[in-house]
C-alpha positions in Angstrom: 59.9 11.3 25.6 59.0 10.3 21.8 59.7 7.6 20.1 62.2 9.4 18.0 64.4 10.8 21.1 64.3 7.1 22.5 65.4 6.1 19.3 68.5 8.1 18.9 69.7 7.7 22.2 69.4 3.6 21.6 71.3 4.5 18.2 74.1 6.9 20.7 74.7 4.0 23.1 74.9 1.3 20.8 77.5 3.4 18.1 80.3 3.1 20.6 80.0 -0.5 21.0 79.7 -0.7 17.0 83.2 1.4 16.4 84.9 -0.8 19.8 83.7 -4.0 16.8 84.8 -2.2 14.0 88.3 -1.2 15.3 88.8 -4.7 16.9 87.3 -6.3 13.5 89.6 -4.1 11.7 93.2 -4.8 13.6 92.1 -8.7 12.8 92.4 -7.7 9.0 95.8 -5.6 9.0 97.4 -8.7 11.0 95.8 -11.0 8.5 96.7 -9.2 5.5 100.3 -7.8 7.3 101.4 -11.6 8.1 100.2 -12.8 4.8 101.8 -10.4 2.3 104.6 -8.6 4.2 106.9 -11.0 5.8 107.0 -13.1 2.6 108.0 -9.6 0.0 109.6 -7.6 2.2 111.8 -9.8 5.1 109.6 -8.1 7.9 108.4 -9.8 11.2 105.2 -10.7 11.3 102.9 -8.1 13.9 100.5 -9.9 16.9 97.2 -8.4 16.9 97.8 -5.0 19.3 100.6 -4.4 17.0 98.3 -4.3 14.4 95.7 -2.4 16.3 98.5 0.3 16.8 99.5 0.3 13.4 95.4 0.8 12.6 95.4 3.7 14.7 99.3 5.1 13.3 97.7 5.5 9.8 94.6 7.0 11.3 96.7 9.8 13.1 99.5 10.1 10.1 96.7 10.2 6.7 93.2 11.3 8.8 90.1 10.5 7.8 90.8 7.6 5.4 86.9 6.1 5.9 85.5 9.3 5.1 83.4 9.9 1.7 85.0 11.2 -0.8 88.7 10.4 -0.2 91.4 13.0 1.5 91.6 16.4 1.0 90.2 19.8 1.9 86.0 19.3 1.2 86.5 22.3 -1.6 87.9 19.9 -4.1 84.8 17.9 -4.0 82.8 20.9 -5.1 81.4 20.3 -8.7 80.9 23.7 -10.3 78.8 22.4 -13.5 80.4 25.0 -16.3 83.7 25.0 -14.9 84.3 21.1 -13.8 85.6 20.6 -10.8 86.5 24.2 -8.8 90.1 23.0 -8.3 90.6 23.1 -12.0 88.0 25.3 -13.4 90.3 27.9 -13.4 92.9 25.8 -15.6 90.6 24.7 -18.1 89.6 28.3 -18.5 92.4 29.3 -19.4 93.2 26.1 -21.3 90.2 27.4 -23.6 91.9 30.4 -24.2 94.8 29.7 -25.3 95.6 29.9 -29.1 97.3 26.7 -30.6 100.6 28.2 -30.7 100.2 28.6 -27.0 99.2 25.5 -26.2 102.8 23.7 -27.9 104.8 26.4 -26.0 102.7 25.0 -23.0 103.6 21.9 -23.7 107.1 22.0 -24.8 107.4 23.9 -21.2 106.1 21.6 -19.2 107.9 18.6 -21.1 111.0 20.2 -20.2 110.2 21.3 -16.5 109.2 17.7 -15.7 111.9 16.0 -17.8 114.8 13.5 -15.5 117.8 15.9 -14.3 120.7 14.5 -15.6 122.7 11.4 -14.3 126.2 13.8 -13.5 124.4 16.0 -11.3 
């Protein structure tokens, strides 16, 4: 066996023990910051430390990967297309570009409207 396979199974048994830290490491800091902020703005109880362990692994199931590069989201939104920007809106600027001035207030003007407050009788 080479140095490099004796390597990466040290760096296989020892990752588990570093996540077991990580996760305990981790519940220490939501009960810290949970007891410090929470009780006081909100009228909450304050959480022991498996509480906060289970809250830890709540947001894990309910919003994924939360430590993974690069924020949430499909990995396509990540993708840099260097003429277009960003492929998510590439397609939107394009046809940004297009547009002739008079297009662009009618644009506007829509989109005012469409995102304007319903009103209060409703």
């Amino acid at each position: 066996m080479n140095k490099r396979n004796m390597k990466r199974r040290r760096l296989a048994f020892l990752f588990p023990v570093f996540a077991l830290l990580a996760a305990l490491l981790l519940g220490a800091a939501v009960k810290f910051l949970w007891n410090a902020t929470l009780p006081l703005l909100l009228d909450v109880n304050e959480i022991n430390y498996w509480q906060a362990v289970a809250l830890l692994v709540l947001c894990r199931i309910l919003f994924g990967n939360f430590g993974r590069p690069g924020g949430g989201g499909p990995p396509r939104w990540g993708r840099w297309n260097r003429e277009n920007g960003p492929s998510r809106f590439g397609e939107w600027r394009n046809k940004w570009k297009e547009m002739t001035p008079e297009e662009r207030i009618r644009f506007r003007q829509e989109m005012r409207n469409r995102c304007r407050k319903p009103p209060e009788n409703m």
